[in-house]
Structure formats: C-alpha cells, structure tokens
C-alpha positions, 0 to 999 in steps of 0.5 A, a space after each residue: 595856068 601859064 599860057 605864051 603871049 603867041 597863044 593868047 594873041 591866037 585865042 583872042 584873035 580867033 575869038 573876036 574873028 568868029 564873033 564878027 563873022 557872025 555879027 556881019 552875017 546876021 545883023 539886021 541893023 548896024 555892027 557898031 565898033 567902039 574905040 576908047 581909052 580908059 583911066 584905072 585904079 587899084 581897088 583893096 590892100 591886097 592889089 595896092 600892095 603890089 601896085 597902088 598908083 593909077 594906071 593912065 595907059 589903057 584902051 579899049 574896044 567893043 564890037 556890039 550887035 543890036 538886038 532892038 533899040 536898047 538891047 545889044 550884045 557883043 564881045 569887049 576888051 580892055 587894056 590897062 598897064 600898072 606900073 609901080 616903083 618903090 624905094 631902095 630897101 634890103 630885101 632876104 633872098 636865097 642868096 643872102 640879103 641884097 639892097 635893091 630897088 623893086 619895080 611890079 609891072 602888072 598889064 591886065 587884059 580882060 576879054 568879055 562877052 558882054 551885054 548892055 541896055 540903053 535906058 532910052 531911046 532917043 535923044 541928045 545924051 542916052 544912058 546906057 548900063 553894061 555888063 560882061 564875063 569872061 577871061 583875063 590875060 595877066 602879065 605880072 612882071 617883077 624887078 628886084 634890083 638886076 633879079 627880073 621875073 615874069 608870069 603871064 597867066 589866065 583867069 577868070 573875070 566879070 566887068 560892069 560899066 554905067 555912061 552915056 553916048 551921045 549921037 553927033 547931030 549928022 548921024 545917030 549911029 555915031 557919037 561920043 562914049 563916056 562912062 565908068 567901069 569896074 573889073 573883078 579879077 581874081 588872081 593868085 598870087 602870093 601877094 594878091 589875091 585879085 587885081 580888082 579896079 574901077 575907072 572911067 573911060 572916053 571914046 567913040 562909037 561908030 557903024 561898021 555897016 
C-alpha cells in the first residue's frame, strides 16, 4: 500500500504523542527517553541483491515506561539509509537496451511498540533484553541512468535487541546504551522479498521527569 511522506510523518507523530501523554499522566516513576545511533547490515541474498553494503546512517529513539525495576514498555523507532551503486552495465527496458549506471536507495523506518526486561537490578553494567512489533515506513528509490523511480509503502515488522546500560556514577536514571538488534521486515518487491538486518547501536538514556 502506498502511503504520502505527510501521512506517515502524521501517523507516526500522533502516535508517539498519544503514548507520551499516557506515559507523563501515569508514570509512577521516571519516563525515560533514549537517543542513539545504530550500525546496519543487509541479511539474506534476497535484500543484498538490491543493496549489500552496511548502511552507517542511522539513528534511533525509545520512550519507555517502568512497570517495576526490570520490567518497561514503550514505543521505539529507528532509522537506517542503505545506499548502494553498482557498475555501468546494459540493461533491456521497454524502450529498447540502454548502458547506464544503477543506484537502489532503500530507507527503512521501523515503528514499535516494544517491551524490555532488565536482567538486574543493580549495579555498575545491567544487561537488558528487548523485543517490539509494529510497522515499517519503506522508502525504495531506484536510479536507472537519467530513469528514477520511487515507492514509499508500509508493512509490517517485529525487532529484538540484546545490550547493556550503564548508569553514570552521579545519576542511576541516566547513562550510557550499548547493544545489538535485529529487524524482521518483510517486503514485496519484485526483487526482495524482506529487508531484513541486524547491527549494533550506541546511545544514551536519561529521565524526562
């Protein structure tokens, strides 16, 4: 299904409003908002077939709810830009064969609701494991020579992640994120079928009241 960049930056933005004015109403305890950047690689022949190089533009961002201390919930979202350009070679299209030079462009934007469990309580390095499902925002920008094509669709998506945070010794509400993730995207393209892939990502985590 096709959507318009306004109605995703819309459904998106209401969605994460929504969850905040719930979180900041109910929260016995601190809403905490992480902010990283995060390190991504094509999984399976059918996404490296578009794209197979490791995409170092992305970000990302988690609004999470304690329900105890190991427990939260919360709602996440990532951001990651793969970009890939291959040799000039000749292509057949409806106009006849052309020699051009291919570029795929594909931006993935996975929006999740999302659960993780501390596996301690305390101290210095806490390892924590994460899972979410939700949907995807899938840019898909094609350049055949001076032939450009695009489609932005939605689709479904489930993520999980694995790390650890680290509490600055002044403040056990703040600290530092680092982890590993892995996105399941499926897609339906003529040429891939998912745009599955796992990383790693770095950040920090702090109370918002």
């Amino acid at each position: 299904m096709e959507v318009t960049m306004k109605k995703i930056y819309k459904y998106s933005a209401i969605s994460f409003a929504l969850l905040f004015m719930f979180l900041a109403g109910h929260a016995q305890q601190r809403v905490q908002l992480k902010l990283g950047y995060n390190i991504n690689t094509p999984t399976g022949s059918a996404f490296e077939n578009l794209v197979n190089k490791t995409s170092f533009r992305g970000v990302n961002a988690e609004l999470s709810y304690p329900l105890s201390n190991q427990l939260s919930i919360g709602l996440g979202v990532a951001y990651s830009d793969f970009y890939q350009k291959y040799p000039r070679k000749t292509f057949e299209t409806k106009d006849g064969t052309i020699s051009a030079v291919l570029s795929n462009s594909i931006q993935t934007t996975p929006v999740l609701a999302k659960v993780n469990y501390q596996l301690t309580k305390a101290g210095l390095i806490r390892p924590y494991l994460g899972a979410g499902a939700g949907f995807n925002v899938v840019r898909y920008s094609h350049y055949l020579g001076e032939f450009p094509g695009s489609k932005t669709s939605f689709k479904p998506a489930l993520g999980a992640d694995a790390g650890v945070n680290i509490p600055f010794f002044a403040s056990k509400q703040a600290g530092l994120n680092l982890g590993v993730n892995f996105n399941y995207l499926p897609y339906d393209n003529d040429i891939a079928k998912n745009l599955n892939n796992w990383g790693v990502h770095a950040g920090v985590f702090f109370p918002l009241r």
